[in-house]
C-alpha positions in Angstrom: 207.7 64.5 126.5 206.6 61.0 125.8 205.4 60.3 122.1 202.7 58.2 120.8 201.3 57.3 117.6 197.1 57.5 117.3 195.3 55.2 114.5 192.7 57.2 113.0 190.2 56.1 110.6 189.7 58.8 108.1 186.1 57.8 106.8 185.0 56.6 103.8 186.6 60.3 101.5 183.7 62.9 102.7 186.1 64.9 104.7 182.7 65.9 106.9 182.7 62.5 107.8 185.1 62.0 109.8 185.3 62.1 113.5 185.6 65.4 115.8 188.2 63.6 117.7 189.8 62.5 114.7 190.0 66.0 113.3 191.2 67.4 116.6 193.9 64.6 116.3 195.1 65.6 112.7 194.8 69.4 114.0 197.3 68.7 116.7 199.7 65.7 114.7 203.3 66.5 114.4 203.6 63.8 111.7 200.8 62.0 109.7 201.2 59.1 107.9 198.4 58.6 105.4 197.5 56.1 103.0 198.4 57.6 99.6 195.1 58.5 97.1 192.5 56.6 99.7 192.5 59.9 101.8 190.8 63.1 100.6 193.3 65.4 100.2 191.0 67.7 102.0 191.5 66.0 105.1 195.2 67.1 105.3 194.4 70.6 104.6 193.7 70.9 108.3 196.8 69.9 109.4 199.9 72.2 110.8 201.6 74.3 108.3 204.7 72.5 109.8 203.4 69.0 110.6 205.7 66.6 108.4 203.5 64.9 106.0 204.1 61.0 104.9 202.4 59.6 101.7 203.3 55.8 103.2 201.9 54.6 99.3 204.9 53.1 97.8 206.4 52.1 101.4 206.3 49.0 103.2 205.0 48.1 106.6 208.4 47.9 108.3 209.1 51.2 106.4 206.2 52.2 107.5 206.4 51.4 111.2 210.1 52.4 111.6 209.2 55.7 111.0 206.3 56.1 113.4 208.6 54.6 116.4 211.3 56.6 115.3 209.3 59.9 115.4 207.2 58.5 118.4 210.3 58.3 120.3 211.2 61.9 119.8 208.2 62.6 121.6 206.1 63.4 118.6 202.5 62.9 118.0 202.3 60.7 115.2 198.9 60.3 113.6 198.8 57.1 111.5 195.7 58.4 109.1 194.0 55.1 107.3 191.0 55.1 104.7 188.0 53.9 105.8 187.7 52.3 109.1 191.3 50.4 109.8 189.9 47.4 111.9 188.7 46.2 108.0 191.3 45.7 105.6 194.0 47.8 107.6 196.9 46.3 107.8 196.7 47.0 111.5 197.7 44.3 113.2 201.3 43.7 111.5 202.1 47.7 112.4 200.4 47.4 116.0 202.8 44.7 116.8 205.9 46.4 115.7 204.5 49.6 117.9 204.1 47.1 121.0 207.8 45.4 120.5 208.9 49.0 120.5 207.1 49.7 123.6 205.4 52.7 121.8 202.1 54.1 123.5 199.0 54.1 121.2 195.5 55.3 120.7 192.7 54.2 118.1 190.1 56.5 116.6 187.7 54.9 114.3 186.0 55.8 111.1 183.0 54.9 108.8 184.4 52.3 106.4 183.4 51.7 102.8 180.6 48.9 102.9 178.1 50.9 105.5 179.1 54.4 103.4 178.0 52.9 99.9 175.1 51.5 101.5 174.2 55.3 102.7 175.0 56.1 99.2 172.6 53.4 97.9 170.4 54.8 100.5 169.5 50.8 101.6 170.1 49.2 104.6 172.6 45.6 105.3 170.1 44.3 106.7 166.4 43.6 106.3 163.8 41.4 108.4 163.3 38.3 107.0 165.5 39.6 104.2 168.9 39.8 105.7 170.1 39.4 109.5 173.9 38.7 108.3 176.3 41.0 106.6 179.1 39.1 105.3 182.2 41.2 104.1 184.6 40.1 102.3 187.5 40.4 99.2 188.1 38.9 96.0 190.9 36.3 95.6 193.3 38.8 93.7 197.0 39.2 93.7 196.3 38.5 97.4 195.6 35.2 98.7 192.9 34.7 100.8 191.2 31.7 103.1 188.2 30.2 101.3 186.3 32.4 98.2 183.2 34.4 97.1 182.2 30.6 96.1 182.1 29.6 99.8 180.6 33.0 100.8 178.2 33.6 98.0 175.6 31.2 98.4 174.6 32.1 101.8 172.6 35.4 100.4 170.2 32.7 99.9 170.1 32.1 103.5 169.4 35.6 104.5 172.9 37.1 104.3 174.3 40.5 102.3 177.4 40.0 100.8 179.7 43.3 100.5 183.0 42.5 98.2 186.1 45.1 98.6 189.1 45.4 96.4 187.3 43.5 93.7 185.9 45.4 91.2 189.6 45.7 88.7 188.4 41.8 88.2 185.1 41.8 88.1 185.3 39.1 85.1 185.9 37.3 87.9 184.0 38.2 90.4 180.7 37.6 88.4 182.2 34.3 87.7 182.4 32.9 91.0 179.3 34.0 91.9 177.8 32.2 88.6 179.7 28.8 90.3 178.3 29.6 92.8 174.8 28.9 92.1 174.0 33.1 92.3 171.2 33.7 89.8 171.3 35.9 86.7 168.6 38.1 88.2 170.7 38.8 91.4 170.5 42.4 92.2 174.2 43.7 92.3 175.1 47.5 93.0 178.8 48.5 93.0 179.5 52.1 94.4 182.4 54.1 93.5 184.3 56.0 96.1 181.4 56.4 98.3 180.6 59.8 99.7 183.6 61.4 97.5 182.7 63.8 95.0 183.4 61.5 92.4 181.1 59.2 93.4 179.1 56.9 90.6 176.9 54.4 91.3 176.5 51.3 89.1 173.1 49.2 89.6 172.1 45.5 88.2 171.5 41.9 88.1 174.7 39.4 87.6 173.9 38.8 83.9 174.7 42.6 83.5 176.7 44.4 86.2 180.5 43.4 84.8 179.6 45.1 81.3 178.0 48.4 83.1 181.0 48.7 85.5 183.3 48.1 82.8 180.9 50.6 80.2 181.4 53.5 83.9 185.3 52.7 83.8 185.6 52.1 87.3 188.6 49.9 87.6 189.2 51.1 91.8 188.0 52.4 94.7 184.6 50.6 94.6 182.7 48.0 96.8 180.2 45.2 95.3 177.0 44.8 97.4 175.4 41.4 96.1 171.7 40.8 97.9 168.2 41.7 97.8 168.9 44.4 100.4 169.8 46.5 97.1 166.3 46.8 95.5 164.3 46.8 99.0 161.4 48.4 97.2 160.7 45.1 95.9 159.1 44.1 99.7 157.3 47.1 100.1 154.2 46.3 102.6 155.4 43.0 103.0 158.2 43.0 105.6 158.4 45.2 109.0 160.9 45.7 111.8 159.4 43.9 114.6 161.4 46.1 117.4 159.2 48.9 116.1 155.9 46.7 115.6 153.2 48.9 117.8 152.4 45.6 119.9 156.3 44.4 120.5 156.8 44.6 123.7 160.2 46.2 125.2 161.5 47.6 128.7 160.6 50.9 127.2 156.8 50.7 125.7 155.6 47.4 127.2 152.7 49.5 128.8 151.0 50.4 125.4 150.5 46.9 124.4 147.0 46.2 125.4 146.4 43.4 123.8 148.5 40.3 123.6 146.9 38.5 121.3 147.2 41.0 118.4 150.8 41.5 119.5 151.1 38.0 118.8 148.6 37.9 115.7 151.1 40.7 113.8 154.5 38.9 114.4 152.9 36.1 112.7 151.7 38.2 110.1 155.0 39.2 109.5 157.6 36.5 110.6 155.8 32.8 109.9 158.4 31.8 111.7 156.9 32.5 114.8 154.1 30.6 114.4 155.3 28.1 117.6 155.3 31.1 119.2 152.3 32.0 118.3 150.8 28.4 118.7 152.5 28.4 122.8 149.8 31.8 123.3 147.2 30.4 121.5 147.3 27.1 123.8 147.5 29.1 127.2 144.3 31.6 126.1 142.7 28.8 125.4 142.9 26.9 128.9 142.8 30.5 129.9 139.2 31.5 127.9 137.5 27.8 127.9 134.2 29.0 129.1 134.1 32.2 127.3 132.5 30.7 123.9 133.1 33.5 121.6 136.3 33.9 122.7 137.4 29.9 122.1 136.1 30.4 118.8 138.0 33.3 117.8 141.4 31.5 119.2 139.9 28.0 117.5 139.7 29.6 114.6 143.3 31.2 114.8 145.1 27.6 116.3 143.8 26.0 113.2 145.2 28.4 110.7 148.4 28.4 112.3 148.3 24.6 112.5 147.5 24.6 108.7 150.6 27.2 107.6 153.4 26.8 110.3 156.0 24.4 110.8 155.9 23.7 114.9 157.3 21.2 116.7 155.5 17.5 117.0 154.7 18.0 120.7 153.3 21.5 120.5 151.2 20.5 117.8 150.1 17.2 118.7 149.1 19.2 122.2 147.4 21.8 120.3 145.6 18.9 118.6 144.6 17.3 121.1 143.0 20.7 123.0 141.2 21.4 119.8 139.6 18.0 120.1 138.2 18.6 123.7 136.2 21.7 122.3 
């Protein structure tokens, strides 16, 4: 019988978390290899009474790997159990080639990994219209080298990015300190969760004048993620921002039929996104030609083209074509 070794992402510590297939994989594993104090110890509870158990911890990767080929090529079902999900912060890649040059079959199972867990925990989403459209993840500069730094990273939560920092709360001196260089402001809101989901779990809230002394006043020196962003106090846009997918006048393949009325389709994404006001102002143009000897109706859209003329920024052509329309009237 051929052997093979199955990457499996054991979730964020919630053992209910993980996977069906991932639990039917531990079930039937002949040898797991799991990553030392990151996995619940509940997890392993479901494995064979004589499944051979490997705490890889203290071992290295081409420890680590020499085993899994050596047991894969007894035929065994070798289940490589990783916190979290292993595409981020894994170590995959450097154990996947070893598996390859061995010419060892393998599978991949994934998990929920730490940044989307604490934000379930915080019970606030990465991403936010007009808020944040980018989730940037990312480490601090520890014992570890790493390409650029949360100084690079850090000011684009000004240009509607999250930022979610692992392994970097046993130096969050520093941490708080590159942000500060960064230009991040003191009243930043900052949440670091502690094993997320575990029963453990402690959440720290606060700005970047505070958060360093609260962590450090909690203890947590591990096991955390940093979530820097506004997407951590979202009650602070209440009423003011909306999903536009879920807007009753956006039109998709699925409810295009219930939006009777174009121009307050229109009318709301500007309302919500000014960014859209060129969109807005193209509409506004055509109903116009469209309308020109319906009076009431070319002053309700006159009146609209010249507020959106007044507050957006559009292009010189469209508005110097709105412009001139407006002047024909």
């Amino acid at each position: 019988m051929e052997g093979k070794v199955v990457f499996v992402g054991a979730g964020p510590g919630n053992p209910e978390l993980i996977t069906v297939k991932a639990r039917n994989y531990i079930e039937d594993a002949d040898v797991i290899l799991y990553a030392g104090s990151l996995v619940n110890p509940e997890i392993l509870k479901w494995a064979r009474k004589d499944a051979e158990l490997i705490n890889t911890a203290e071992l290295t990767t081409e420890e680590v790997t020499k085993i899994m080929i050596e047991k894969a090529k007894e035929g065994k079902l070798v289940v490589r159990l990783k916190s979290g999900d292993f595409s981020i912060y894994g170590a995959l890649t450097e154990e996947l080639w070893d598996l390859q040059d061995a010419k060892i079959k393998y599978e991949f199972v994934p998990g929920i990994t730490a940044a989307l867990a604490a934000a379930s925990s915080l019970g606030i989403e990465l991403t936010l219209p007009k808020i944040s459209q980018t989730v940037i993840i990312t480490r601090a500069s520890g014992n570890v080298p790493m390409n650029g730094s949360l100084k690079d990273f850090a000011p684009l939560i000004y240009k509607g990015a999250s930022l979610v920092i692992y392994t970097g709360v046993h130096i969050i001196d520093k941490v708080v300190s590159e942000l500060r260089e960064a230009g991040v402001k003191e009243d930043q809101p900052i949440a670091v969760v502690y094993k997320a989901t575990w029963d453990e779990e402690k959440i720290v809230r606060g700005t970047l004048s505070n958060i360093a002394e609260k962590v450090k006043k909690e203890k947590i020196t591990r096991d955390a993620v940093i979530i820097v962003g506004e997407i951590v106090t979202p009650e602070k846009y209440k009423g003011k921002i909306r999903s536009s997918a879920y807007d009753p006048n956006f039109v998709t393949g699925f409810r295009s039929d219930k939006v009777k009325d174009p121009l307050k389709y229109f009318e709301l994404r500007y309302k919500v996104d000014k960014g859209f006001g060129e969109e807005y102002l193209k509409y506004l143009i055509l109903a116009l030609k469209e309308n020109i000897n319906n009076k009431d109706k070319v002053r309700e859209l006159k009146e609209k083209m010249e507020k959106v003329l007044e507050e957006a920024k559009v292009n010189p052509r469209l508005r110097e074509e709105a412009e001139s329309l407006l002047k024909k009237l």
